[in-house]
PLY file of the C-alpha trace (Angstrom):
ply
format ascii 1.0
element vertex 460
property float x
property float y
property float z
element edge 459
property int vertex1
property int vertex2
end_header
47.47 -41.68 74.49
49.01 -43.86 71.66
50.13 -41.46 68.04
48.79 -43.51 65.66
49.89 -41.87 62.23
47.06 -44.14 60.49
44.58 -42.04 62.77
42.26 -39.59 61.01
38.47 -37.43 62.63
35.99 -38.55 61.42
34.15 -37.53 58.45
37.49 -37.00 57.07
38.41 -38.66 53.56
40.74 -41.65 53.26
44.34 -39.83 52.46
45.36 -41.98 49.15
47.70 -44.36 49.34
51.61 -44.04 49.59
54.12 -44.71 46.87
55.27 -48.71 47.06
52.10 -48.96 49.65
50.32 -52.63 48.95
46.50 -51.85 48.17
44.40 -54.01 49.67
41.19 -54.51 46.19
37.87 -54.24 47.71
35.29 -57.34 47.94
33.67 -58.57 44.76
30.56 -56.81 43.85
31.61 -53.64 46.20
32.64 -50.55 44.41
35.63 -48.92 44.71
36.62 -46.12 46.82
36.75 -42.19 44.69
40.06 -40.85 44.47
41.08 -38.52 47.57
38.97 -34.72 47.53
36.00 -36.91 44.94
32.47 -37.09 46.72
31.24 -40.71 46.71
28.51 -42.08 43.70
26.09 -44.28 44.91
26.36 -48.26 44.11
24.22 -49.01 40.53
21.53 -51.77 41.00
22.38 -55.23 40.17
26.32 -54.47 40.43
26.19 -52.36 37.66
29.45 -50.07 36.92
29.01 -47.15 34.74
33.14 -46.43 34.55
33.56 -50.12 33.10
33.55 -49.01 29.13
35.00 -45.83 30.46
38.95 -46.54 31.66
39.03 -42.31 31.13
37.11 -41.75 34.03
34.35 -39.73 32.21
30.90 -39.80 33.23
28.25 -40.48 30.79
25.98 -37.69 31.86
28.56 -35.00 30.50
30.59 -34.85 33.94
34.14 -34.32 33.93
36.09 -36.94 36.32
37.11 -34.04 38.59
33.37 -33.74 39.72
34.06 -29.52 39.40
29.78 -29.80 37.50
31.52 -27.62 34.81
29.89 -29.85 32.27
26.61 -29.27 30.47
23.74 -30.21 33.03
21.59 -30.81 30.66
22.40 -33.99 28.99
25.63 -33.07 26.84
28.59 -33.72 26.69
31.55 -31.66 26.58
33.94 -31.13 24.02
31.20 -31.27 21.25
30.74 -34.78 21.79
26.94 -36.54 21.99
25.12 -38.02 25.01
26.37 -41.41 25.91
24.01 -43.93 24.22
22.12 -40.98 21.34
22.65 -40.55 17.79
24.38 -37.62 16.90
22.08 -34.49 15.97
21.95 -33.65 12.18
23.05 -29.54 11.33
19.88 -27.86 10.58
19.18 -26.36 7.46
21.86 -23.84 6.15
24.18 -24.72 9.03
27.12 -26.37 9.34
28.31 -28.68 12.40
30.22 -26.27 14.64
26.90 -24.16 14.83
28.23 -21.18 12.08
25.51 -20.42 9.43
27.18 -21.60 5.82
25.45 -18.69 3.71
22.95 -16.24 4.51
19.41 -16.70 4.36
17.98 -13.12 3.39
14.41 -12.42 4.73
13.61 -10.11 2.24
13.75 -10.21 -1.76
13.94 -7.04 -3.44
11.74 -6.36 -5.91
12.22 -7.11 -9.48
13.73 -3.86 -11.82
13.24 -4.93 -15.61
13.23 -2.02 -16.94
13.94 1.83 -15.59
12.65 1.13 -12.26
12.00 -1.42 -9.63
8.65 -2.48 -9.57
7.61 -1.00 -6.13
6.54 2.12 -4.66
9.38 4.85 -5.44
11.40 7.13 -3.13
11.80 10.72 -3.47
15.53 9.69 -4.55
14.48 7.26 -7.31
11.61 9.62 -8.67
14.43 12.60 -9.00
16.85 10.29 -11.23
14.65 8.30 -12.62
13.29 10.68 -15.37
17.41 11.48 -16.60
17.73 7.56 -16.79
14.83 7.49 -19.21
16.61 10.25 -21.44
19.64 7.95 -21.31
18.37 4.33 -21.56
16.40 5.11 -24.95
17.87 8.51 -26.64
16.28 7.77 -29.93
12.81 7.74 -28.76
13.16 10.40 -25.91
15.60 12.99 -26.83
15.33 12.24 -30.54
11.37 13.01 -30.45
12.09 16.24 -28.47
14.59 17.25 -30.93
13.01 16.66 -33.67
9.82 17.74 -32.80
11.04 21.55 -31.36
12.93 21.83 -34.66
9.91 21.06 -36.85
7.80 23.75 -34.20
10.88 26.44 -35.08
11.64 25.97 -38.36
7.75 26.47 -38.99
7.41 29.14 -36.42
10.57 31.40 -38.14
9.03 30.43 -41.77
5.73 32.09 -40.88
6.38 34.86 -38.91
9.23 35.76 -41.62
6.37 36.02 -44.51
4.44 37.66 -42.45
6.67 39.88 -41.25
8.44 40.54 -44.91
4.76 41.04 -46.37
3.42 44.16 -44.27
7.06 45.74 -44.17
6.80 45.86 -48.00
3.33 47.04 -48.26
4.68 50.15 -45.75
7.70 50.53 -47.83
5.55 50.49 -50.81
2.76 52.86 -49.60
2.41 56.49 -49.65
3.48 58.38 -47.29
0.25 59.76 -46.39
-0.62 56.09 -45.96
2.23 54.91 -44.20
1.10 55.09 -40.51
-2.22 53.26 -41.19
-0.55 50.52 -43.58
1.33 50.50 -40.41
-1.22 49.83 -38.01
-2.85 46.58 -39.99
0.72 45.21 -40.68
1.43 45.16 -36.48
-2.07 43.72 -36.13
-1.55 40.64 -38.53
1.91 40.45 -37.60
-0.12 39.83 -33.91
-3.12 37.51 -35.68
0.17 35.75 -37.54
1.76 34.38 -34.68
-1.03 32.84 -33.25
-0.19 29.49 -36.20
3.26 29.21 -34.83
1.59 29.48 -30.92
-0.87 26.55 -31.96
1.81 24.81 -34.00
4.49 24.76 -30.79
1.34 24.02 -28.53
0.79 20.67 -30.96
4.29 19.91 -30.55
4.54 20.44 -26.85
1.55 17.79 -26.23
2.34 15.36 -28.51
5.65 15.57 -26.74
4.33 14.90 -23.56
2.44 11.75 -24.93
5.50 10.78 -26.26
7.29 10.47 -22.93
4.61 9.41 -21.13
4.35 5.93 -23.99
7.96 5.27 -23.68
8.03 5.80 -20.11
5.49 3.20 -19.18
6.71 0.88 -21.86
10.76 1.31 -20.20
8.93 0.70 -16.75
8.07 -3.12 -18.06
11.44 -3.91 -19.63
10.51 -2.87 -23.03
12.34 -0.49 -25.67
10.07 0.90 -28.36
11.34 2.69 -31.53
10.72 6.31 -32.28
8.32 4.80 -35.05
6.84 2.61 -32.42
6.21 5.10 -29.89
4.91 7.79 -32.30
2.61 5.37 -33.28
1.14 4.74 -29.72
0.66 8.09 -28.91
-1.00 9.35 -32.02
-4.78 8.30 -31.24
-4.42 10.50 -27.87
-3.23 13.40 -29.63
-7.11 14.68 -29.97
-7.92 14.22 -26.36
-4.63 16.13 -25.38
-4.89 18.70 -27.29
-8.76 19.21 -26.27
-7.61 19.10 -22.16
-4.99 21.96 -22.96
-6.98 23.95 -24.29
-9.43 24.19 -21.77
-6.98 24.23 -19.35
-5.30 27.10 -20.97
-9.29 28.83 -21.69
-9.44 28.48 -18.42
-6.86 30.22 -17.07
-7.47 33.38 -19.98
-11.43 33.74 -18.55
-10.60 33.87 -14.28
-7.48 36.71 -15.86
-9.82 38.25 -17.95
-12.97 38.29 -14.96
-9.58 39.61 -12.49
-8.42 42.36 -14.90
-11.81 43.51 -16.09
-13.16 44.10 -12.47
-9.81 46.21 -11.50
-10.19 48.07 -14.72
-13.63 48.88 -13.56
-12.52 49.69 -10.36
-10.24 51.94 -11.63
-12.37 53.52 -14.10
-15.09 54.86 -11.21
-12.43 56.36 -9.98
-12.40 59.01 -6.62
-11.55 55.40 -3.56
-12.73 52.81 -6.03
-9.23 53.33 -7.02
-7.12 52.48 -3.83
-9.78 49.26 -3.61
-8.92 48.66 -7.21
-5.42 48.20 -6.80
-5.99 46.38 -3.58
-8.15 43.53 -5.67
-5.49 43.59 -8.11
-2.48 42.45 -5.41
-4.53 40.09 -3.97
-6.01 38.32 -6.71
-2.50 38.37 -7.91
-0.85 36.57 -4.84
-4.48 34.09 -5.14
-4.58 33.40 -8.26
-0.50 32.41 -8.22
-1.91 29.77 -4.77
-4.64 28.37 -6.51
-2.85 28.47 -9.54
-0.13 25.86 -8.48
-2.61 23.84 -6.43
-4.62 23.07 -9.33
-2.14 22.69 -11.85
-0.76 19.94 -9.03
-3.75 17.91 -8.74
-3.92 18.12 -12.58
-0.81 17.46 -13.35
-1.32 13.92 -14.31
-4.15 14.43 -16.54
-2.01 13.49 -19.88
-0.62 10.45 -18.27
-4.00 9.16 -17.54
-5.25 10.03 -21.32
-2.60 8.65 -23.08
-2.23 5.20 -20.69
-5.84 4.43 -19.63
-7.04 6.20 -23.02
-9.66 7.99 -20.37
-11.63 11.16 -21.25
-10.89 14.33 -20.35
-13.40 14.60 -17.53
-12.28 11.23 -16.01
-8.79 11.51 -16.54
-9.12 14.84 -14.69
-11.42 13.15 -12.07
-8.91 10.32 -11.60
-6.02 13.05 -11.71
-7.67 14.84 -8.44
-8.59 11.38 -6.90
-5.09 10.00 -7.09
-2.89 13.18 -5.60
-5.00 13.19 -2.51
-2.89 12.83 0.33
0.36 13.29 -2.12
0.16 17.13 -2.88
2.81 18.23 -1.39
5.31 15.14 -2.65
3.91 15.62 -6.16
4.91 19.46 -6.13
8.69 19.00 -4.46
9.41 16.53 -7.41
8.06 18.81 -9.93
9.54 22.04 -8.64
12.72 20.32 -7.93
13.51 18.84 -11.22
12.01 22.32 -12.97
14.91 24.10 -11.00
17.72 21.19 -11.79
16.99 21.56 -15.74
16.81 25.44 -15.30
19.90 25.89 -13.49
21.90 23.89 -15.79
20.24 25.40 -18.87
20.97 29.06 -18.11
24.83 27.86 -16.81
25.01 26.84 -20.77
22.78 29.49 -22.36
24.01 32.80 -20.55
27.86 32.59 -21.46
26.93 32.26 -25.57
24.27 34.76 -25.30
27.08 37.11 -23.56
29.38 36.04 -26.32
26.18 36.81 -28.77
25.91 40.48 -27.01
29.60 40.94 -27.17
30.21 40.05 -30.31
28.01 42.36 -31.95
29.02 44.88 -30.64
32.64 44.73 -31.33
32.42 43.05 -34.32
31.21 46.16 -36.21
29.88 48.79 -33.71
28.12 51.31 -36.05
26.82 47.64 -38.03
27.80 49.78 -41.91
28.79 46.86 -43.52
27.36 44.29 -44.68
29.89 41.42 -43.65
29.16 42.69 -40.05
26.32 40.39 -40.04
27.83 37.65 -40.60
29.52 37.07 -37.35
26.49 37.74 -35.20
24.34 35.47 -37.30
26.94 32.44 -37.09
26.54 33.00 -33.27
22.37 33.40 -33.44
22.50 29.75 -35.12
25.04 28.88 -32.57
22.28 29.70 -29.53
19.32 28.66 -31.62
20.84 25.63 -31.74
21.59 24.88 -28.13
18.68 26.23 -27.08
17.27 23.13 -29.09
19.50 20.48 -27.05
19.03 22.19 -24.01
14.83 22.70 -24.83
14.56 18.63 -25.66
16.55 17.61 -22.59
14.37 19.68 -20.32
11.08 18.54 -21.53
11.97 14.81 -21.88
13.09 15.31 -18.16
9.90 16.98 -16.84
7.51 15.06 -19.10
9.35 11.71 -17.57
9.21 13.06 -14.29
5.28 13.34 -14.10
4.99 9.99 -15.95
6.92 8.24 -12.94
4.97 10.27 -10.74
1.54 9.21 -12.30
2.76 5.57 -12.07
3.71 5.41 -8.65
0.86 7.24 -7.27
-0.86 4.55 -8.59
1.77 1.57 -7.35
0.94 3.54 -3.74
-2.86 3.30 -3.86
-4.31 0.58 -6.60
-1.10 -1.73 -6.53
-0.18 -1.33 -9.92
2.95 -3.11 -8.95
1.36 -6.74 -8.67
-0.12 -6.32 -11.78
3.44 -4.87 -13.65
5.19 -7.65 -11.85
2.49 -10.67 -13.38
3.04 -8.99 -16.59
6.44 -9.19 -16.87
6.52 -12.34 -15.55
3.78 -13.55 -18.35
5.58 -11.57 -20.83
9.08 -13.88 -19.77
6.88 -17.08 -20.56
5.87 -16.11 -23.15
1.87 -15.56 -22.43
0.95 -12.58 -24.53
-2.75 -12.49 -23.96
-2.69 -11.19 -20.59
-4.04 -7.52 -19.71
-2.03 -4.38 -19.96
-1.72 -3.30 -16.45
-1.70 0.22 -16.87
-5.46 -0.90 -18.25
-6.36 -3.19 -14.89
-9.54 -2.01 -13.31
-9.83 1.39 -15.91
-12.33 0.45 -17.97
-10.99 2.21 -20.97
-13.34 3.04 -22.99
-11.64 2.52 -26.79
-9.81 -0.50 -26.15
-9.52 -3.20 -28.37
-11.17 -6.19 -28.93
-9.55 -9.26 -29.70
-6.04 -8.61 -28.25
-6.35 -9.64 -24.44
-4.47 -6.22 -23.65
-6.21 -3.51 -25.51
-3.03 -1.98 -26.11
-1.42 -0.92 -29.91
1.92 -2.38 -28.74
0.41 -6.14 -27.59
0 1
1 2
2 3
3 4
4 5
5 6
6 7
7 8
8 9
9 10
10 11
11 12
12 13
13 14
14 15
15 16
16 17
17 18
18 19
19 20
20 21
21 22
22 23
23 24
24 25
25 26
26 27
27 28
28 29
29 30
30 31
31 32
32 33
33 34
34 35
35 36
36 37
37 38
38 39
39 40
40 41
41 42
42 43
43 44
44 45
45 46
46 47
47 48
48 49
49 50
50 51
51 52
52 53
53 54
54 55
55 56
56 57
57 58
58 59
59 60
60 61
61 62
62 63
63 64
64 65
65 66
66 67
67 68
68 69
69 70
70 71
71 72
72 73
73 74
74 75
75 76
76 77
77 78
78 79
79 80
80 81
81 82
82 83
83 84
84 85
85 86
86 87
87 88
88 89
89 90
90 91
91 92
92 93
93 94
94 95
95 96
96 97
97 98
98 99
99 100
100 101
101 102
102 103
103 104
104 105
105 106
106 107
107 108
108 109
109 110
110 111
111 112
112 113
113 114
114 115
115 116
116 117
117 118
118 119
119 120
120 121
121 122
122 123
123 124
124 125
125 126
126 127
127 128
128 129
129 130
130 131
131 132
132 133
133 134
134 135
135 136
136 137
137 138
138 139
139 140
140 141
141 142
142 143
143 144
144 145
145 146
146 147
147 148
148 149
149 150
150 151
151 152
152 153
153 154
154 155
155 156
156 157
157 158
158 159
159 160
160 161
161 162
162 163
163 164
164 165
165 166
166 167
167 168
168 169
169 170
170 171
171 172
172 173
173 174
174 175
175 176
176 177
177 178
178 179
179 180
180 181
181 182
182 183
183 184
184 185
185 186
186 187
187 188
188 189
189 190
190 191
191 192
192 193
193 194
194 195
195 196
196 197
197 198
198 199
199 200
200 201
201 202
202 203
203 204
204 205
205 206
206 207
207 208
208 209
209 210
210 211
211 212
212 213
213 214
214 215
215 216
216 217
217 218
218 219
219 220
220 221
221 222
222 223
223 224
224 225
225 226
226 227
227 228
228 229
229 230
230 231
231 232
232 233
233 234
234 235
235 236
236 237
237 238
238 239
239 240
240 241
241 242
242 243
243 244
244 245
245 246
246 247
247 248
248 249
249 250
250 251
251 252
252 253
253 254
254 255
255 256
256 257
257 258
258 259
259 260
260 261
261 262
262 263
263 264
264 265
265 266
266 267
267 268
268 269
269 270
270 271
271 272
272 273
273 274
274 275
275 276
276 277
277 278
278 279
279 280
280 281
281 282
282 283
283 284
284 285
285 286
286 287
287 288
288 289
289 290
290 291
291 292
292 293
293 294
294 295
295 296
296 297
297 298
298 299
299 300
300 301
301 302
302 303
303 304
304 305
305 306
306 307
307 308
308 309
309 310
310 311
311 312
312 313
313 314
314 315
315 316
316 317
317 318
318 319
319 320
320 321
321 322
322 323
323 324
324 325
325 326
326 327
327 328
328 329
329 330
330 331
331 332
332 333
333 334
334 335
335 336
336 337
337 338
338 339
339 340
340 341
341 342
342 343
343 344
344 345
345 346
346 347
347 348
348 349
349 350
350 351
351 352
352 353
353 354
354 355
355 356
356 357
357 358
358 359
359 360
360 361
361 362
362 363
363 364
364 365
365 366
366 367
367 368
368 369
369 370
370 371
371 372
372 373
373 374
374 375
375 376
376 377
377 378
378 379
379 380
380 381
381 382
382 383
383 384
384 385
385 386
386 387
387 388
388 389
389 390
390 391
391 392
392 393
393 394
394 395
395 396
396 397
397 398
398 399
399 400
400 401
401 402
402 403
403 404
404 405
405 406
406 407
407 408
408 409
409 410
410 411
411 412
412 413
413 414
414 415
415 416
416 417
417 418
418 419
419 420
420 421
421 422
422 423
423 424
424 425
425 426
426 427
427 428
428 429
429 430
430 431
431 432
432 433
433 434
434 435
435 436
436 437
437 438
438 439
439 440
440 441
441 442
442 443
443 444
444 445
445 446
446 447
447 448
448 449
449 450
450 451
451 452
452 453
453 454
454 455
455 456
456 457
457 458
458 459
């Protein structure tokens, strides 16, 4: 058997030639043999050679000239680089060539804020700040309103108790002494009748208060900042209307206390077990008329809102009221009670040391109070708290008045989407359009508004 070194089995590839071996070039027209461990490509029709523009060895289809198939199989080439023979692809929108976005495309726009708020349905977070950012984004119509109207209410309130008061304690000091104790009598009975004028006189202040807030509120909520002599203005008309709802509300309340206490009285009166069932009613319409109480004064408790912005009646705004905190009760109270006990907290933290200083101070100023510069010192300090009791007293009902304005307007955002119709009149108020509706006024009907302006509102 002859050992031919040039043997090989069959099937075997062609080892590739030596170094300084002659290679013998194949026929013309016949391709060339693949480099050793390289499968074999079949011939392309008509003599065709796809490696003739390629002295690299690449393949056009995105192979790499080992043949390992670790190119893209579907019609790419590697490296980045384009399909033999096809334009190269243009970046899509936003995107630069290497695949990497070049900015962000946000899918969602937040909504617009021109004023105190943003112009959407509000969180629990938003309606808790909110009303201490309307004290501080327009102090001269918020706080300066409160503090000037609470100083008007005292100033008139210590004026006419103090004649009244001075008046009847003359008359006893004046009268016989047989009269004395009857003198005495009438003068504690008008002193009584006297202070109902200051009671009615802080009750006008209290609601035209409220109206205040509630204008300049709504007004902030668009991007506008009215003057105290703006927002006075604005409010005025409602002042009737407000001052009607409270009171009935407050009527209200006196009659079901009255109907409560006369019935235990009567219970009490028949005596022998009518007492034990007597003072039974009486705990239990206590603890009921506290429930019912708060419920109602919940699902009324954006009656003045709705008078003052839709410029409603009383018996729709308190229709509307119970129509609009169905299905919010409970987030309409924790707002409420929440920012009650925020203002609270930090008003007795500032109140309780100077009335302990008050306490303290007369008493060691001049203990057995003989002389008559001993009052001095205690009355310094009585202006002292009288007059924080004013800053403190204007903060707190700016704050609570603001807080059920916001309420009012989201409830409303929430279930008639008063936000599309604050956001088109901002936006017609930015070009200048002046004739469109007040949106607080949008599908009210108000029943006083006025012709001729497009909005029907005194600040248009």
């Amino acid at each position: 058997m002859t050992n031919d070194q040039d043997w090989q089995a069959p099937g075997q590839p062609e080892e590739p030639p030596r170094y300084g071996e002659r290679v013998t070039p194949p026929p013309a027209g016949q391709q060339p043999a693949p480099p050793y461990g390289q499968p074999q490509q079949p011939a392309a029709p008509n003599g065709y050679n796809p490696n003739a523009h390629n002295p690299n060895g690449y393949d056009p289809n995105g192979y790499p000239p080992n043949g390992s198939g670790q190119g893209n199989q579907y019609g790419q080439s590697p490296y980045g680089q384009n399909p033999y023979g096809q334009a190269p692809a243009q970046p899509g929108y936003g995107q630069n060539p290497y695949g990497a976005p070049q900015f962000a495309q946000p899918g969602w726009t937040p909504p617009p804020k021109p004023g105190l708020i943003p112009l959407r349905p509000l969180g629990f977070g938003t309606l808790l700040s909110a009303p201490f950012l309307a004290l501080k984004r327009n102090p001269k119509a918020t706080f300066g309103s409160a503090l000037l109207v609470q100083a008007v209410t005292v100033i008139i309130s210590l004026l006419v108790i103090g004649v009244i008061t001075f008046f009847f304690i003359s008359r006893i000091t004046a009268a016989a002494p047989e009269d004395q104790d009857a003198v005495a009598a009438g003068g504690i009975a008008g002193i009584l009748i006297g202070s109902i004028v200051p009671f009615l006189i802080t009750l006008v202040g209290t609601v035209f208060l409220q109206g205040v807030i509630v204008t300049e509120v709504a007004r902030a909520t668009l991007g506008e900042k009215l003057t105290l002599k703006a927002v006075w203005k604005a409010t005025w008309p409602r002042l009737g209307s407000l001052l009607l709802w409270v009171l009935v509300a407050t009527g209200a309340v006196l009659v079901v206390i009255a109907v409560i206490v006369g019935i235990v009285w009567l219970l009490v009166v028949l005596g022998g077990g009518f007492v034990a069932a007597g003072i039974i009613l009486a705990i239990l319409a206590a603890i009921a008329l506290v429930v019912v109480g708060v419920w109602v004064s919940i699902k009324l408790s954006i009656v003045p809102s709705i008078i003052v912005l839709e410029r409603a009646t009383m018996v729709a705004a308190i229709r509307r009221s119970w129509r609009l905190t169905d299905g919010y009760f409970w987030r309409t109270l924790g707002v409420q009670y929440l920012i009650a006990f925020i203002v609270g907290t930090v008003s007795q933290i500032v109140i309780s040391p100077i009335s302990f200083l008050y306490i303290m101070a007369v008493s060691a100023i001049d203990p057995t109070g003989t002389s008559a510069e001993s009052w001095i010192g205690p009355i310094l300090l009585y202006v002292v708290m009288i007059v924080l009791s004013l800053l403190i007293g204007s903060i707190t009902s700016v704050v609570s008045s603001a807080a059920i304005a916001l309420i009012y307007v989201d409830l409303r955002m929430r279930k008639e989407g008063l936000d599309l119709e604050l956001i088109r009149f901002v936006e017609a108020r930015q070009t200048g359009d002046h004739t469109v509706e007040d949106p607080y006024l949008v599908g009210t009907n108000p029943p006083q508004a006025q012709a001729g302006t497009g909005s029907g509102s005194p600040w248009a």
